[in-house]
Structure formats: structure tokens, C-alpha cells
C-alpha positions in Angstrom: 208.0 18.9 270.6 208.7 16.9 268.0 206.4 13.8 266.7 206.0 11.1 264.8 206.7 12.6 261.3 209.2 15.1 262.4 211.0 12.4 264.0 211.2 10.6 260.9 212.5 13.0 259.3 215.4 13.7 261.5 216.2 10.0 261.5 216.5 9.9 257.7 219.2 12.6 258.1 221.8 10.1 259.6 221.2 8.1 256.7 224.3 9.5 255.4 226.7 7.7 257.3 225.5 4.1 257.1 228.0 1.1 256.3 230.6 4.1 257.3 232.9 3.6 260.7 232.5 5.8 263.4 236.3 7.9 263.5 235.7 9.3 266.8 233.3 10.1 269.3 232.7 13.9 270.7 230.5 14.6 273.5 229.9 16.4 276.2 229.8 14.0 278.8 228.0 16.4 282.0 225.4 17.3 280.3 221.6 16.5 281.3 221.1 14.5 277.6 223.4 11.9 279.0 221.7 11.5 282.5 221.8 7.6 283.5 224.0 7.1 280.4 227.8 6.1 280.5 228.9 8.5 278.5 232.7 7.7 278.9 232.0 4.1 277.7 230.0 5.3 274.8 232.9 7.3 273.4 235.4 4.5 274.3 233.5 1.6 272.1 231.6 3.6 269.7 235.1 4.3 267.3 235.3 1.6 264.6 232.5 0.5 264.6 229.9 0.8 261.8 226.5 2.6 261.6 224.3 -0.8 260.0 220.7 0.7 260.4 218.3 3.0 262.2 214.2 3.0 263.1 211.5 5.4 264.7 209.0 4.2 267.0 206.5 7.1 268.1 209.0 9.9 269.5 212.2 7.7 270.1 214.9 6.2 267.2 217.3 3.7 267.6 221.0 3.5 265.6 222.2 0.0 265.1 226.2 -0.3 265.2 228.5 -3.2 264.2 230.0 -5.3 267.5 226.1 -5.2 269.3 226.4 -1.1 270.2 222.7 0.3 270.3 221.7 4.0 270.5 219.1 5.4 271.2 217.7 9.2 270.8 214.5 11.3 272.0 214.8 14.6 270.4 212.9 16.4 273.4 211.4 19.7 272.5 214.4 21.5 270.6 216.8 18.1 269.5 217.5 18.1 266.1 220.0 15.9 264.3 221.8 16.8 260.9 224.8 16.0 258.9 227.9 18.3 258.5 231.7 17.8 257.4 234.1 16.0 258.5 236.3 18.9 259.7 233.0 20.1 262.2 233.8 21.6 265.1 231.0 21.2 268.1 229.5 24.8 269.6 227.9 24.3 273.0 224.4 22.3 272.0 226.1 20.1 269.7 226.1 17.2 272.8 227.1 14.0 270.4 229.3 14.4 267.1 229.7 11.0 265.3 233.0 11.8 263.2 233.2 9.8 260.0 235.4 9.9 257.0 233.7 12.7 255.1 230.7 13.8 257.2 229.8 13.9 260.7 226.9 13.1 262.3 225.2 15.3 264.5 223.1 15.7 267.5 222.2 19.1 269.0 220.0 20.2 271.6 219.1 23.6 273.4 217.5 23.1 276.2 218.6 19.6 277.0 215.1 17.9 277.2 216.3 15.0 274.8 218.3 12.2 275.6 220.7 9.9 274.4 220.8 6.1 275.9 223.2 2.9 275.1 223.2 -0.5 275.5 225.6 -2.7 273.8 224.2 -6.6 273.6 222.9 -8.8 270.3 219.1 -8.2 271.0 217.8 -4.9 271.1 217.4 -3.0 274.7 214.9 -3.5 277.0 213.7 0.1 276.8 213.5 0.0 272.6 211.1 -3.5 272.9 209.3 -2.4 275.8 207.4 0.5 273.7 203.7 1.3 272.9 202.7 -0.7 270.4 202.6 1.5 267.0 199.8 2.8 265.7 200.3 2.3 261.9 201.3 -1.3 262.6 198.6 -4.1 261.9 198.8 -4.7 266.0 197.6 -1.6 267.1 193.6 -2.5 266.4 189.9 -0.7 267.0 189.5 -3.4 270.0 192.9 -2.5 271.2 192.8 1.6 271.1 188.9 1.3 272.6 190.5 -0.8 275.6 192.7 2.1 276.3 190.6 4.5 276.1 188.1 2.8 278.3 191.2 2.9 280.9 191.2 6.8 280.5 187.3 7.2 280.2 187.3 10.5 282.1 190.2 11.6 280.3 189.2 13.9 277.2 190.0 13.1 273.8 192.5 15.1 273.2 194.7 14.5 276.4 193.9 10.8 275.9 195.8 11.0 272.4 198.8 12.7 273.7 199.7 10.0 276.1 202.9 8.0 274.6 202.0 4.9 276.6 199.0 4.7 274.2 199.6 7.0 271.0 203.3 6.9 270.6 204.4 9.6 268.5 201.2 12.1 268.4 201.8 15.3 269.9 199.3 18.5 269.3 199.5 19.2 266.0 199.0 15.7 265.0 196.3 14.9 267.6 194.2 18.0 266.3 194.2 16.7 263.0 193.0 12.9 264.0 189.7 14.9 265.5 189.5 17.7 262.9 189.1 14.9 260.4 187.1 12.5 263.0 184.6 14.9 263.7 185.2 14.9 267.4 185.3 17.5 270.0 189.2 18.1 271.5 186.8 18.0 275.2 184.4 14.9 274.3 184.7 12.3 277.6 187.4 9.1 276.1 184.7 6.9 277.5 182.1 8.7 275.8 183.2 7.5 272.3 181.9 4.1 270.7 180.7 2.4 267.8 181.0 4.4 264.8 182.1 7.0 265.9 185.5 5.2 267.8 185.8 2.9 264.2 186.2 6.8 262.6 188.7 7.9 265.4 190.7 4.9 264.5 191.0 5.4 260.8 191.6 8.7 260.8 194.4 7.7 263.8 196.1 5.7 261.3 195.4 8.2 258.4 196.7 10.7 260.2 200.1 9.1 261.4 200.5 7.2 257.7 200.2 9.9 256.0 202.7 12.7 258.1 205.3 10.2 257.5 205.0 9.9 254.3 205.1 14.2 253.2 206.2 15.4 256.9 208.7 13.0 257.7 209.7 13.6 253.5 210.4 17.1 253.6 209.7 19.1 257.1 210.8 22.4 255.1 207.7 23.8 255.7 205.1 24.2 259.1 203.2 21.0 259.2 200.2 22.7 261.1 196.9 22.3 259.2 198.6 20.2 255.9 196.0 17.4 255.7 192.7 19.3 256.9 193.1 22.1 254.1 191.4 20.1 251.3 188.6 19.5 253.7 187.5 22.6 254.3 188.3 23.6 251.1 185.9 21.2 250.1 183.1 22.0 252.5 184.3 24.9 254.1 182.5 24.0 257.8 183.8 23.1 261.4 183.1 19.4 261.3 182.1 20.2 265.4 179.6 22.9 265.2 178.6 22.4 260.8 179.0 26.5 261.1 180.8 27.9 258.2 184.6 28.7 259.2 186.3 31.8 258.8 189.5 32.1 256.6 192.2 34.6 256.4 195.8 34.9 254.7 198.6 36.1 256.8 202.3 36.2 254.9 201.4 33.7 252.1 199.1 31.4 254.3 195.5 30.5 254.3 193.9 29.7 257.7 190.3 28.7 258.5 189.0 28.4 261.8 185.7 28.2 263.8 184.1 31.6 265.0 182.5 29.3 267.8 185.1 27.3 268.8 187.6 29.9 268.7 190.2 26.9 267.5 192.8 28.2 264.9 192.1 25.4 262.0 
């Protein structure tokens, strides 16, 4: 599924058709991306009006049109958005086309876990300011995280970091990163972790999530599995959990290390 960086990414592609009005809409109104949406009203007021700007917050992005139209997109497991000319012609996944003069903008989506929502109004919707607060914003604080996780105590690490109400936009690859770098086992209690060791977690958090937006969400031409903890064991070459040396092999092109102990492909 995508994350945080990836989702950034795919945001910056629509960037294409700002201060441009929207032609025409095309859509396939019955399918499951639309569910609780009007999606006969979207494609009625979205024409002439103009794409003005767009944000990511965790996993979700929000498009701000001229006359107070809002959208908003979750990418699911498979979304994907992209830009394509202005004579484009929709297959089957291609649920939302945005036609402008000279490109379209588009939203596609296999297996329909995504979703597209729309509120027209001059605030923001409910369901954009009612969001986790970020993590890379000045907000989200040590105090703040340790509060949550204090909630979850039983919960371990790793599940703890995967839930959106808390961490938006870390999934799995980003979430083993955070405790590859933190030194923290994926299985360690939520509860369990304090003082210096939760002040670590929550730099390398914010690290983590700074960092992927700024080369992931850049260029996702390549895997992002393992970018960031490369130089580490590079450096050191041991598994910060068990200080063992790690194992590394090359398979097509690419250099992997992992833990004989921990059996966890680095």
C-alpha cells in the first residue's frame, strides 16, 4: 500500500494541470472508489472549474478547485494517478479522467481499495481537518507520540506504527526503517519504550518520514525498500537488535543485508 512518500509522489504528478479548467469529467460512476460519493454531482460541477492547489497528509491528498469544489483521494493498495493527453481514452481502472486542454489527469485503480470523496464549501471538509496530526509537523511532539503509545502499551512497536490514527502515512517499509535505525525490536511492548530510547524512536520517526519525501516522494523510479539503512550497515555492518554481523548478498544488481538471527530481510 502506498505511504507517505509514495503518496507524495503521486500527488506531484497532477501538478500538471494547475491554474488549467477542468473540460470534462469521466468516471465510472458504480464503482466501489465512489462508495458514499455523489458521483453524478461530481461530474456535473467539476467542468470549468480550475485545479488551484493540492496537499498530502499521511496516505490521503486533497485537490483544491475554483467555485469551493474539494477532492479528495486515498490511493488504496494499487491507486496510482498520472498525467496523459488530452485525446486519452479511459480502459476499465481508469475510475476518474479530469480532461483539460492539453493533458488529462488521471486516476486508476485495480482492485478498487482507493477512494475518491467530494465536498464543495469555502473551508476545507470535515474529513481532510479531522486527520492525525502529522508527524513531520512541529505538532506532532515526544510528549504527544509517548501519549499514544501509552494508549497502545500492549500493542508492539511495529503494529503501533502502522496505525493511521497515530502515524499517518507509515506503512511497512517505512515503519521498518524508523526501528532499523532506532535500534528497536519490530516485537518490543509500545509501553515498554521510554526515556531515551522513545526520544530516539521519535527522531528517527521524523527522520524517517522527512527524509522519504524528500528522495521517494522525488523520484519513486526505483524500490524504496532499504534506501536509508544501507549507509548504516555499510558503515557498521551489524543488526542494531542482536550487534551480530549481518549477512549480505546481491541478487540482479542489488545488495541486501540481513540478520542470520532475526531472519529479517534488511
Amino acid at each position: 500500500m502506498p505511504e507517505l512518500a509514495e503518496v507524495e509522489f503521486f500527488r506531484k504528478q497532477w501538478d500538471a494541470g494547475l491554474d488549467k479548467r477542468i473540460a470534462a469529467v469521466l468516471l465510472h460512476p458504480d464503482k466501489r472508489v465512489f462508495r458514499g460519493t455523489d458521483a453524478q454531482k461530481l461530474q456535473q460541477v467539476l467542468p470549468g472549474s480550475r485545479l488551484l492547489a493540492s496537499e498530502a497528509h499521511g496516505k490521503q491528498m486533497l485537490f483544491r478547485f475554483s467555485h469551493g469544489i474539494w477532492l479528495g483521494l486515498h490511493l488504496g493498495m494499487t491507486g496510482k494517478l498520472r498525467v496523459a493527453e488530452a485525446s486519452f481514452k479511459p480502459s476499465k481502472h481508469d475510475h476518474l479522467v479530469l480532461c483539460q486542454k492539453g493533458c488529462a489527469l488521471v486516476f486508476n485503480d485495480a482492485r478498487q481499495f482507493g477512494r475518491v470523496l467530494f465536498h464543495q464549501g469555502s473551508s476545507p471538509p470535515p474529513w481532510w481537518r479531522n486527520l492525525a496530526v502529522d508527524v513531520r509537523s512541529k505538532s506532532f511532539t515526544a510528549a504527544r507520540m509517548e501519549a499514544f503509545l501509552q494508549r497502545h502499551r500492549k500493542l508492539p512497536i511495529k503494529a503501533a506504527l502502522l496505525l493511521q490514527t497515530g502515524f499517518p502515512g507509515v506503512g511497512n517499509w517505512m515503519a521498518d526503517e524508523i526501528l532499523w535505525r532506532s535500534g528497536l525490536h519490530p516485537r518490543t511492548s509500545s509501553g515498554q519504550i521510554r526515556g531515551t530510547s522513545l526520544q530516539k524512536l521519535w527522531r528517527e520517526l521524523r527522520h524517517v518520514c522527512r527524509e522519504a519525501v524528500k528522495i521517494v516522494g522525488k523520484d519513486y523510479s526505483d524500490p524504496p525498500v532499504g534506501w536509508l539503512f544501507q549507509e548504516r550497515w555499510k558503515r557498521d555492518g551489524l543488526c542494531p537488535i542482536h550487534k551480530r554481523p549481518l549477512r549480505k548478498e546481491t541478487v540482479g544488481g542489488r545488495t541486501s543485508a540481513w540478520c542470520p538471527k532475526c531472519q529479517a530481510q534488511r
